[in-house]
C-alpha positions as CSV (number, residue, x, y, z in Angstrom):
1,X,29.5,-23.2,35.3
2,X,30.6,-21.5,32.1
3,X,27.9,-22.9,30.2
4,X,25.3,-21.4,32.5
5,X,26.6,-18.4,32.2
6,X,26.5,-18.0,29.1
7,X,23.4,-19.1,29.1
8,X,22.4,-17.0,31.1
9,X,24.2,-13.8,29.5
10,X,22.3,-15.5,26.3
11,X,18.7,-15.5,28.2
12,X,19.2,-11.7,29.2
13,X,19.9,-10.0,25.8
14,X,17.3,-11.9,23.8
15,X,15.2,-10.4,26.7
16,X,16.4,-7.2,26.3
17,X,16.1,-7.1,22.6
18,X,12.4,-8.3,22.8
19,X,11.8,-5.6,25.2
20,X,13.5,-3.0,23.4
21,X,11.8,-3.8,20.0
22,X,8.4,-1.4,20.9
23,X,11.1,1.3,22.2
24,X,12.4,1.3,18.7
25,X,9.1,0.2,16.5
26,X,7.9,4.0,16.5
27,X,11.7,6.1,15.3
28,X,9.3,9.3,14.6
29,X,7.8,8.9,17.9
30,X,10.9,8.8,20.0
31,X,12.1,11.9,17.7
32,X,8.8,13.7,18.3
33,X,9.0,13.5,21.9
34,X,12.8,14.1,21.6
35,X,12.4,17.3,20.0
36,X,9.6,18.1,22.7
37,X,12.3,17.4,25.7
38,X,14.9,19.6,23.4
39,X,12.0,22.5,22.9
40,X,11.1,22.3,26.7
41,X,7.7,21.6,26.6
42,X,6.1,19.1,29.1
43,X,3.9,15.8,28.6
44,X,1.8,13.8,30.7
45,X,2.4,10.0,28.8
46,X,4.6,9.4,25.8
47,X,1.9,7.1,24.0
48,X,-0.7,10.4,24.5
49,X,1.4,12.4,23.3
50,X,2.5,10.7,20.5
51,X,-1.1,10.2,19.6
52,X,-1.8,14.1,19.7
53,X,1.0,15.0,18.0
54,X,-0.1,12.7,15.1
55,X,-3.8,13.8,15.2
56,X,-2.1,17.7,14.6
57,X,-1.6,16.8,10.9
58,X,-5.1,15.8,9.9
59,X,-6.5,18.7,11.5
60,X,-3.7,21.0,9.2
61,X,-4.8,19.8,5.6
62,X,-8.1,19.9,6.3
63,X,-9.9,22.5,3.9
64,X,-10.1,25.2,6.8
65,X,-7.0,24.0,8.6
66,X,-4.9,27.0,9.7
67,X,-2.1,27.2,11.9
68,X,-4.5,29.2,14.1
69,X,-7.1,26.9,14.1
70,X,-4.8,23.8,14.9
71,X,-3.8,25.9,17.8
72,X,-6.8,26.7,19.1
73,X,-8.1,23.6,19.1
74,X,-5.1,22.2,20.2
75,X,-5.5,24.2,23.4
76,X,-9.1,23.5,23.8
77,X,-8.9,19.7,23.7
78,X,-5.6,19.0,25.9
79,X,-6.0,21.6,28.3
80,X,-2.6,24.0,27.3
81,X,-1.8,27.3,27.3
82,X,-2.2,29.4,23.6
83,X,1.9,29.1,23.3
84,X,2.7,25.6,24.7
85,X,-0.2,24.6,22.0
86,X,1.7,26.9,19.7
87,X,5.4,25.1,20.1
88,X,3.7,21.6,20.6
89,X,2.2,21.7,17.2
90,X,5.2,23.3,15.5
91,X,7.0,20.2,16.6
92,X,4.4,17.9,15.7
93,X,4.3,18.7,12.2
94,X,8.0,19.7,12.0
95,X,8.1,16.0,12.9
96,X,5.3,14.1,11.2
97,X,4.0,16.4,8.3
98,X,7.6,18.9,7.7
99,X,5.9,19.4,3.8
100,X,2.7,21.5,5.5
101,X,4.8,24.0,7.6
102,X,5.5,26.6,4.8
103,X,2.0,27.3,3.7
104,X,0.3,26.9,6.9
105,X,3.0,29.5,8.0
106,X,4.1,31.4,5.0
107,X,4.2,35.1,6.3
108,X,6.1,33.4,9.8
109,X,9.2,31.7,8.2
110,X,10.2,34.6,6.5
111,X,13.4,36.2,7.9
């Protein structure tokens, strides 16, 4: 009886820690839609989101990439609002590209 148990107990965390491996494969992901939950802004699917909040920082070194222009067309293409597509791309490059902030905001950050 002990045996099975154990067995048992044995069976259920290597199933848990198999299942819990994707939860953990993607740390900036779970931070990026951490810092969404902490900034109060709403998303439909985690893996969407995730994917649109990496697709911000492409879109902010480009040549003409402003913080304006990321905005807008972060708006246009996921259906929010001018400020929810504001805070969601602050976060997204807060979290996946920190190093562009500063000059795609440099007359913002000042205090």
């Amino acid at each position: 009886m002990t045996l099975r148990l154990l067995a048992l107990a044995a069976g259920v965390l290597g199933m848990s820690a198999t299942m819990a491996a994707p939860t953990h494969a993607d740390m900036m992901g779970n931070a990026f839609l951490t810092a969404l939950n902490n900034a109060g802004i709403s998303y439909g699917q985690p893996a969407a989101a995730m994917a649109i909040g990496r697709s911000v920082c492409p879109m902010a070194v480009q040549p003409d990439g402003t913080f304006d222009s990321v905005v807008a067309r972060m708006a246009e293409d996921n259906g929010m609002s001018h400020d929810a597509a504001a805070a969601f791309t602050i976060v997204a490059i807060a979290t996946y590209c920190p190093a562009v902030l500063y000059p795609l905001l440099p007359n913002r950050l000042q205090a």
